[in-house]
SENU-266557 format. One record per residue (C-alpha): x, y, z; residue in three letters; residue number from 1. Coordinates in Angstrom, 1 decimal, decimal comma. Each point is the difference from the previous one (the first is absolute). Layout:
N
{r {X Y Z} 'ALA' NUM},
...
This chain:
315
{r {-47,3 38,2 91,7} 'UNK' 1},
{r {-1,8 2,6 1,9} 'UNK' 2},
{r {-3,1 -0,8 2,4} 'UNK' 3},
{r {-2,0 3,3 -0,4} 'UNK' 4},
{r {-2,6 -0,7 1,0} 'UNK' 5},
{r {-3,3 2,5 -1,0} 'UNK' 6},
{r {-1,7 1,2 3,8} 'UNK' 7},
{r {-3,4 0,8 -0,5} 'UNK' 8},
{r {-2,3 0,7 3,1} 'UNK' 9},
{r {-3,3 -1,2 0,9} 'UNK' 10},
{r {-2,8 1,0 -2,5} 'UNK' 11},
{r {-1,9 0,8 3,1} 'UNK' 12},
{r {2,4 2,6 1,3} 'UNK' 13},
{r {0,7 1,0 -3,4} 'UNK' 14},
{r {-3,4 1,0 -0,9} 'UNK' 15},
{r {-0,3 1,7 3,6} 'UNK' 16},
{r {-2,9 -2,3 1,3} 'UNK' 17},
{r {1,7 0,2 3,0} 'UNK' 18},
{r {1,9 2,6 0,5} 'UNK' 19},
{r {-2,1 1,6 2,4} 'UNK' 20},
{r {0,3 3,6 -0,7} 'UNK' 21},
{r {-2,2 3,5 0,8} 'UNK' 22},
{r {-1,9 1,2 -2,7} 'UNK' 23},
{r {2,4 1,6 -2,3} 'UNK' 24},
{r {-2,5 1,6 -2,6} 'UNK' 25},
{r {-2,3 -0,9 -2,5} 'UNK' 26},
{r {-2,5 2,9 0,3} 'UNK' 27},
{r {-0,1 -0,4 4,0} 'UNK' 28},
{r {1,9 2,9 0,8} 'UNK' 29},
{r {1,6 1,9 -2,7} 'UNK' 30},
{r {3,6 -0,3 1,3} 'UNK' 31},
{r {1,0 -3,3 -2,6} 'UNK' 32},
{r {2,1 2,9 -2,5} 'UNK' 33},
{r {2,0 1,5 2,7} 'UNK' 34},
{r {0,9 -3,4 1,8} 'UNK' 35},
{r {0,7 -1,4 -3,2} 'UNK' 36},
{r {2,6 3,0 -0,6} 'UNK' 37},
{r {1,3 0,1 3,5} 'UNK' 38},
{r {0,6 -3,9 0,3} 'UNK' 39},
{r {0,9 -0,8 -3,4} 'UNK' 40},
{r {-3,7 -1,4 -0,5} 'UNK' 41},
{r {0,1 -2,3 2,8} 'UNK' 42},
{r {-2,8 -0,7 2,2} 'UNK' 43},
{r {-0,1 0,9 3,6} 'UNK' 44},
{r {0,3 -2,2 2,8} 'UNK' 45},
{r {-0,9 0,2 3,4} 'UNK' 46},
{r {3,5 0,5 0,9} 'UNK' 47},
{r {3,0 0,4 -2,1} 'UNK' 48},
{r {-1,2 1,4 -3,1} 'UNK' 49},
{r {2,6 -2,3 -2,3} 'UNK' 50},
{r {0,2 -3,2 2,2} 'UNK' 51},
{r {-0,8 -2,8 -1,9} 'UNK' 52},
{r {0,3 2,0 -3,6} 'UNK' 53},
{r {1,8 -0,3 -2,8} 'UNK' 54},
{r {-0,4 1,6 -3,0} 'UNK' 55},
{r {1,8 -2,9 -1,7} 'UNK' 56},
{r {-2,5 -2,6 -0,5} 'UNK' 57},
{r {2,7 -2,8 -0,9} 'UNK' 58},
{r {2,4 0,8 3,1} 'UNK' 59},
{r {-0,8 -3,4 1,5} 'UNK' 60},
{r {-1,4 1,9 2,8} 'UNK' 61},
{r {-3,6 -0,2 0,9} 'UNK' 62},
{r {-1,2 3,1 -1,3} 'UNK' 63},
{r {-3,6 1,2 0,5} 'UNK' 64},
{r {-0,6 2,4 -2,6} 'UNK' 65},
{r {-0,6 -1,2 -4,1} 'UNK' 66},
{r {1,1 2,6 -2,2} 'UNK' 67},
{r {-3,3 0,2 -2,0} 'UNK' 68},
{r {-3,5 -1,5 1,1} 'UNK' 69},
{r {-2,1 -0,6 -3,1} 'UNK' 70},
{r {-3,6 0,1 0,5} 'UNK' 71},
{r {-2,2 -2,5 -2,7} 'UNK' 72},
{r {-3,9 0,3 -0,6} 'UNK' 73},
{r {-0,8 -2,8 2,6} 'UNK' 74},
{r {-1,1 0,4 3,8} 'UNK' 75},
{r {2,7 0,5 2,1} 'UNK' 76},
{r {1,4 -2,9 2,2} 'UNK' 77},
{r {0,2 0,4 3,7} 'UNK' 78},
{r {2,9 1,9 1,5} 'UNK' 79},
{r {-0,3 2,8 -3,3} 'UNK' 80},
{r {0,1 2,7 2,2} 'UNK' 81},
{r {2,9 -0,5 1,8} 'UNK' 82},
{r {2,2 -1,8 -3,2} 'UNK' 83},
{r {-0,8 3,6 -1,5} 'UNK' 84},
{r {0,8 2,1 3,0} 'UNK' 85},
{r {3,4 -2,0 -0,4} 'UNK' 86},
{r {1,1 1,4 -3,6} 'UNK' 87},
{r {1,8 1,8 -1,5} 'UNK' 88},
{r {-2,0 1,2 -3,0} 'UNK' 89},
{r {-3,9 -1,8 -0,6} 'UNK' 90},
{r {-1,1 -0,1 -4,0} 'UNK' 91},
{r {-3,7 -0,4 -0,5} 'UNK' 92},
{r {-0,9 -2,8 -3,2} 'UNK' 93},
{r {-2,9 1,6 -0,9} 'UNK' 94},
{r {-3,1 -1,5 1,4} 'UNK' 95},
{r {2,2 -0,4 2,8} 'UNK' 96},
{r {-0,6 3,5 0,8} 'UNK' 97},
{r {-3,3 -0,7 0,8} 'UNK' 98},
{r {0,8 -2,6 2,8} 'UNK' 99},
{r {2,8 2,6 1,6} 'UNK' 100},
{r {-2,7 2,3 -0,1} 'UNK' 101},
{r {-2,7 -1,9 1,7} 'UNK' 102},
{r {2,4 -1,8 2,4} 'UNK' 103},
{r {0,5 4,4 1,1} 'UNK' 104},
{r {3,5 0,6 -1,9} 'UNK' 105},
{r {0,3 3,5 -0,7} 'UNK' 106},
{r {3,3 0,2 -1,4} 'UNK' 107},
{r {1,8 -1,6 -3,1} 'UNK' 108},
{r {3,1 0,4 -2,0} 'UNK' 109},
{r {-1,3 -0,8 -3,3} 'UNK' 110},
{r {-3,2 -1,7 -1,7} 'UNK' 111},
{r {1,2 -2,0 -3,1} 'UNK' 112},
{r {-1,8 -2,2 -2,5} 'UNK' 113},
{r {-2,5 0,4 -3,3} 'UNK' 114},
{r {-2,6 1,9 2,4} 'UNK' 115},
{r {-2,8 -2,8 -0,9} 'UNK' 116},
{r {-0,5 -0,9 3,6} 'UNK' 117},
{r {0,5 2,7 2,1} 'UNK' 118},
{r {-3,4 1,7 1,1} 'UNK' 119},
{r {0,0 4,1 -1,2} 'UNK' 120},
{r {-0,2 0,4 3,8} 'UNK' 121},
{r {3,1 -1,3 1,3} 'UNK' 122},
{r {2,3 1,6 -2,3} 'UNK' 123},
{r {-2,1 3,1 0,5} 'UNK' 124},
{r {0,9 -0,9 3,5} 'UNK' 125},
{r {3,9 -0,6 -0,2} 'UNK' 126},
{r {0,7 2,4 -2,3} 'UNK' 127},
{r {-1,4 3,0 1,6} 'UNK' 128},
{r {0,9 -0,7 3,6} 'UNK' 129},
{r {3,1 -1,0 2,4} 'UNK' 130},
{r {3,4 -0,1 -0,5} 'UNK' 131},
{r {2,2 -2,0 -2,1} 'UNK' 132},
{r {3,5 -1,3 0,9} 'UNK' 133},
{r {1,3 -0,6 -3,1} 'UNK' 134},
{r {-1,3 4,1 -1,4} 'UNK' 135},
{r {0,0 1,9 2,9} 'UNK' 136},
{r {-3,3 1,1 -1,6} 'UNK' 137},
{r {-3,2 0,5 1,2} 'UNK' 138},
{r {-1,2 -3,1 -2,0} 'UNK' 139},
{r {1,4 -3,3 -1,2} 'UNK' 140},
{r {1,1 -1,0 -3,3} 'UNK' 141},
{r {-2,5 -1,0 -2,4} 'UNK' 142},
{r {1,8 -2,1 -2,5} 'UNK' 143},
{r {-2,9 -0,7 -3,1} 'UNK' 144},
{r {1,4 -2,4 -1,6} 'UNK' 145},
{r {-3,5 -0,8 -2,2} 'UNK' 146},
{r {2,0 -0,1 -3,4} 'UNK' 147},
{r {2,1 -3,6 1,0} 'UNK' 148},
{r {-2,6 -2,7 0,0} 'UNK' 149},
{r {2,8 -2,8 -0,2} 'UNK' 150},
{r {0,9 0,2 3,5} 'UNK' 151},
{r {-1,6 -0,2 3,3} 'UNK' 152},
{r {-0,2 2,7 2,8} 'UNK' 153},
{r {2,0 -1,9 2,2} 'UNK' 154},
{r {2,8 -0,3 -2,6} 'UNK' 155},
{r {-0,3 3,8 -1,1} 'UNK' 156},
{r {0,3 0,6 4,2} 'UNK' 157},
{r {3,2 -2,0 0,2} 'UNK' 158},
{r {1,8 1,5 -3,0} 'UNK' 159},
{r {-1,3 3,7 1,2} 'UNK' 160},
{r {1,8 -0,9 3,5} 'UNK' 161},
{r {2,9 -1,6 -1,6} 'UNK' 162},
{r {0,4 3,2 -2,1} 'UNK' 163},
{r {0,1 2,1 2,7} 'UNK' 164},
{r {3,3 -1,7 1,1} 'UNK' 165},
{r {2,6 1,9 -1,1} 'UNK' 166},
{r {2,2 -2,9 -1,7} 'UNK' 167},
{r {-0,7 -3,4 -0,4} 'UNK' 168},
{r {1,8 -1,8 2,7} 'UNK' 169},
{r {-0,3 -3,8 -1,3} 'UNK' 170},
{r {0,4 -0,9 -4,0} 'UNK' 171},
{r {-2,4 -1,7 -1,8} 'UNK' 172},
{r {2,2 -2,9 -0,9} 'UNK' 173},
{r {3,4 -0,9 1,6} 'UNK' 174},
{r {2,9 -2,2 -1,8} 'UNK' 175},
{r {1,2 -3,4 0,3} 'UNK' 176},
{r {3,2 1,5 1,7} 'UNK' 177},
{r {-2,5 1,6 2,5} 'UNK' 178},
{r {1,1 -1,3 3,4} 'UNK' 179},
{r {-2,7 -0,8 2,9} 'UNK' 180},
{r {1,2 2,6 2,4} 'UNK' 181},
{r {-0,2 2,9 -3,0} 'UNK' 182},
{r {-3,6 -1,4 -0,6} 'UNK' 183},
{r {-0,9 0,1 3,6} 'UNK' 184},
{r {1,3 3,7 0,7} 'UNK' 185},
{r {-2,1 0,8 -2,9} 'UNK' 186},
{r {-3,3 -2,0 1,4} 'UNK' 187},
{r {1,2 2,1 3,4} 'UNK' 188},
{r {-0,9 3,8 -1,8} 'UNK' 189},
{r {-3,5 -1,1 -1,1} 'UNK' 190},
{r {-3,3 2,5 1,1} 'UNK' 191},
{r {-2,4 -2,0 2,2} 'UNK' 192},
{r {-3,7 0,6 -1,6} 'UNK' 193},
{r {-2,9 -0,9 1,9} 'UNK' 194},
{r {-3,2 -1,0 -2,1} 'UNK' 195},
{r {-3,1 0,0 1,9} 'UNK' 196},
{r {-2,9 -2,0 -1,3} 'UNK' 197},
{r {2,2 -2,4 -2,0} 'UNK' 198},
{r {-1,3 -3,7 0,2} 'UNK' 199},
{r {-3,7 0,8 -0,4} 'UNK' 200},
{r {-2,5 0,1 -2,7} 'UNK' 201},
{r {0,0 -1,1 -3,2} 'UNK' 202},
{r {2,6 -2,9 -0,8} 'UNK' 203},
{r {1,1 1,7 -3,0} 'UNK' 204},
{r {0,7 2,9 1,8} 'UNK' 205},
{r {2,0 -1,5 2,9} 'UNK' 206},
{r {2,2 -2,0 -3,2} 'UNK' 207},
{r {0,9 3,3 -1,1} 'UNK' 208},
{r {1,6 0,9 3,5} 'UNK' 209},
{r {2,1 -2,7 0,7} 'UNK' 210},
{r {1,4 0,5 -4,1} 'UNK' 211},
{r {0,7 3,4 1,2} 'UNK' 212},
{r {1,5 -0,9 3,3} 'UNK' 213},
{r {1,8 -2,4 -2,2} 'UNK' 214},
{r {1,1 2,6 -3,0} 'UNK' 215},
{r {1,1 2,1 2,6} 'UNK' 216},
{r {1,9 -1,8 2,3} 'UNK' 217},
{r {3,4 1,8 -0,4} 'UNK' 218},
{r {-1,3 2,9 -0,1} 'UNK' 219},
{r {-1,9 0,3 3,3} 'UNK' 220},
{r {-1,4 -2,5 3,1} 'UNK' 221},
{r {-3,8 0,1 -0,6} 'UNK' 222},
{r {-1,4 -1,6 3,0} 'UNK' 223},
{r {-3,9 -0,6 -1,2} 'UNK' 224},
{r {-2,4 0,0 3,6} 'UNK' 225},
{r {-3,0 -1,4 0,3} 'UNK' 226},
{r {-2,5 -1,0 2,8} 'UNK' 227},
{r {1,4 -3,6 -0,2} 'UNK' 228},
{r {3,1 0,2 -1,3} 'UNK' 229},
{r {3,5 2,3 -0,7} 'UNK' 230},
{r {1,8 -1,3 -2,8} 'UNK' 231},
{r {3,3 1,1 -1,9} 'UNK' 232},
{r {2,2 -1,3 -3,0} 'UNK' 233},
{r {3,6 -1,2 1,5} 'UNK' 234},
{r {2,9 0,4 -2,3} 'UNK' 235},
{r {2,2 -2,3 -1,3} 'UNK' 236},
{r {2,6 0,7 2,4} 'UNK' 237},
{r {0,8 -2,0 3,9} 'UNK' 238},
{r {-2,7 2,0 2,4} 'UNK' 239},
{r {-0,9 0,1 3,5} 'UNK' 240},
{r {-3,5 1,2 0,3} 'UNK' 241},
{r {-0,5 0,7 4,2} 'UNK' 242},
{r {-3,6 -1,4 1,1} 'UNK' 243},
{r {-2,1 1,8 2,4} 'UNK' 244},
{r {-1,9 -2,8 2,0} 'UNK' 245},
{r {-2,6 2,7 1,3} 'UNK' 246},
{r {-1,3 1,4 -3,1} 'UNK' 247},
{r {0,7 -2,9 -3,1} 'UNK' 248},
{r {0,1 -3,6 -0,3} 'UNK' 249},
{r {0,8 -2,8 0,6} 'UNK' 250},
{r {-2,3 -0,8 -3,2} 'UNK' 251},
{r {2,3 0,7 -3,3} 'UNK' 252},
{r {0,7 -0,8 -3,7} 'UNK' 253},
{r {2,6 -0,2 -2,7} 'UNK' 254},
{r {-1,1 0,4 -3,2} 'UNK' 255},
{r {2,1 0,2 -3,7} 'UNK' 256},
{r {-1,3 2,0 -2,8} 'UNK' 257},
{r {1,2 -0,7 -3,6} 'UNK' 258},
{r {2,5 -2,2 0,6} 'UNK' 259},
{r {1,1 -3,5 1,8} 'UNK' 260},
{r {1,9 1,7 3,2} 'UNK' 261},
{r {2,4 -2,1 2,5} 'UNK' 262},
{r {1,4 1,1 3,0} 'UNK' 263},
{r {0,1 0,0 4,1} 'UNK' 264},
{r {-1,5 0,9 2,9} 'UNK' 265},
{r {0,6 -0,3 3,6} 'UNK' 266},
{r {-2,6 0,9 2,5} 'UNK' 267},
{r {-3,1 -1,8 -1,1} 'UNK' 268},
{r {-1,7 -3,1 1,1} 'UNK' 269},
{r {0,4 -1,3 -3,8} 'UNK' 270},
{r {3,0 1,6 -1,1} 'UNK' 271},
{r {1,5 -0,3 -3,5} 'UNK' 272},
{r {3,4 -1,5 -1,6} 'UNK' 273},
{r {1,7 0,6 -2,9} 'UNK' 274},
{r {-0,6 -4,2 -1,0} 'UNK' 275},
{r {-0,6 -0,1 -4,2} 'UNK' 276},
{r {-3,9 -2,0 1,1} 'UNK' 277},
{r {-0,8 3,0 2,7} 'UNK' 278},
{r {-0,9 2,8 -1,9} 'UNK' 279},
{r {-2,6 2,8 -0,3} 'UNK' 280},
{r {-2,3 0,3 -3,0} 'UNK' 281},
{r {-3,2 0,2 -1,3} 'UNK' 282},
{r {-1,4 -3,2 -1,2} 'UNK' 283},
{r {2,2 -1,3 2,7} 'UNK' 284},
{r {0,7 1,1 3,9} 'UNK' 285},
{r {-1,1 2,7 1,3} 'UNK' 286},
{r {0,5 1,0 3,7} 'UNK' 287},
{r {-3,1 1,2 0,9} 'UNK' 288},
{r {-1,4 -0,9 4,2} 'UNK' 289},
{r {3,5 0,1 1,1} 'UNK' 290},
{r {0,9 1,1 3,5} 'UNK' 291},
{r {2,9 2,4 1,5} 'UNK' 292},
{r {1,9 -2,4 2,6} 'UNK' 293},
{r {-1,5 0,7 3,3} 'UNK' 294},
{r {2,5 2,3 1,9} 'UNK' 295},
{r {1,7 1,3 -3,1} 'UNK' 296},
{r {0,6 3,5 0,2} 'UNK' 297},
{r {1,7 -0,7 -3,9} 'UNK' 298},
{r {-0,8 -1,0 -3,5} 'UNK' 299},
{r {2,8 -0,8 -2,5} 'UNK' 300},
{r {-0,3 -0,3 -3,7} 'UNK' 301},
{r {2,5 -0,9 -2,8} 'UNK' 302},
{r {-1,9 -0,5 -3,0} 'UNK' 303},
{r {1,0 0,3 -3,7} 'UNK' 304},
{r {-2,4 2,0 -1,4} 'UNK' 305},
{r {-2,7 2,7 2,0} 'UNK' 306},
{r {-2,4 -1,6 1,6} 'UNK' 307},
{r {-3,4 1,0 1,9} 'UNK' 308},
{r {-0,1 0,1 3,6} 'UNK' 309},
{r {-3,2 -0,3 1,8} 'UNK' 310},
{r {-0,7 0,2 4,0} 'UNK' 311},
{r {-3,2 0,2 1,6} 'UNK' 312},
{r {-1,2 3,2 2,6} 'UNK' 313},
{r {-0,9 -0,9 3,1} 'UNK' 314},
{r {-3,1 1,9 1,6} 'UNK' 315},
């Protein structure tokens, strides 16, 4: 039986928290078009333009730029700035436009949702000014989606990005025959979205983003950032998540969704086994106010179903 193992790297370096790159666009200069086209919309660093890239966010390498940053109608966490500057394409939720817009974004690729949040000002704003990545027109893409009320923004934002793709890299559903090596090289072609303002506001509202994350986990790594907290729904496949000491943890949780989920883990201070008593589930254990082993650069995960991953940001 194969060991394939799924390499995914830190959410901090995946986000670009800390990627410590120049400013690379967003309304400050008006180069962030012709960059994109000359480095294959990679940002710049202060040395070697592709060091540290990969345009394959499920390479196993630690790559600092998400393929999509999407934007939701709630303040933006610390670090926005520079998880923006770091990719590829940035989709506005609506009201979100009005943060980006306040925080001094100029630039968008596309404002999506029902337009019931976003101020008239702020798509005036987007949609007559800068430069947009994904057009190559003088404005970004205003998506009014007004007439579906059965979704959220967010949702409508990650099918919009997922339909840019031009195939569908990972099925909806695989086989029993399915081995755990084909089911990791599939995990391995994901997008990475970032969501900014995710884990905020109204409890309702934050339910609704970990089902999405959860709907959508073959489809795409949605990594939701907060000021407290990155979190991310792991696949049912073996993982090694990388830790960055420096920027998350030790502070973590494990939690199930609809389903009782056993599994392993090696790296934490209260790691799981696959025993018949120790399982996750609600109305049962949870792993919540766990903690990263101290000097573990590396998380591993075999669970049998998806489960959400949680891992405090340090200041």
């Amino acid at each position: 039986m194969s060991s394939r193992v799924l390499q995914l790297g830190s959410l901090s370096k995946v986000v670009g928290v800390a990627c410590g790159r120049k400013r690379c666009g967003l309304g400050y200069s008006n180069e962030r078009s012709e960059l994109a086209r000359k480095s294959g919309n990679k940002c710049e660093t202060g040395t070697n333009e592709s060091e540290g890239m990969s345009s394959d966010q499920g390479s196993g390498q630690d790559s600092l730029v998400a393929d999509a940053c999407i934007v939701l109608n709630r303040p933006l966490p610390k670090g926005a700035l520079d998880i923006l500057e770091c990719s590829k394409l940035i989709l506005a939720c609506d009201g979100g436009a009005n943060h980006l817009m306040q925080a001094g974004v100029k630039k968008v690729d596309a404002l999506i949702g029902d337009m019931d949040s976003v101020s008239d000002e702020a798509k005036e704003f987007f949609t007559s000014g800068g430069v947009s990545t994904l057009t190559a027109t003088p404005s970004c893409n205003l998506v009014d989606l007004s007439d579906d009320q059965d979704t959220t923004d967010f949702e409508k934002a990650v099918t919009y990005f997922l339909n840019l793709q031009t195939s569908p890299k990972v099925p909806t559903t695989t086989s029993a025959t399915t081995s755990t090596i084909d089911c990791v090289a599939m995990y391995e072609t994901r997008p990475t979205i970032v969501v900014l303002g995710a884990l905020q506001g109204r409890l309702d509202h934050v339910l609704q983003q970990l089902n999405i994350c959860y709907r959508f986990v073959d489809k795409a790594r949605l990594v939701l950032v907060s000021d407290d907290s990155f979190a991310e729904v792991l696949p049912p496949v073996p993982i090694s998540l990388k830790i960055d000491a420096t920027q998350e943890g030790p502070t973590c949780g494990l939690v199930p969704f609809n389903q009782a989920v056993k599994g392993s883990t090696t790296g934490l201070v209260w790691n799981l086994e696959p025993t018949e008593k120790l399982k996750l589930e609600w109305g049962g254990l949870i792993s919540t106010s766990n903690s990263v082993q101290e000097g573990s650069s590396v998380v591993t995960f075999n669970m049998q179903a998806p489960v959400l991953w949680t891992i405090e940001r340090k200041e």
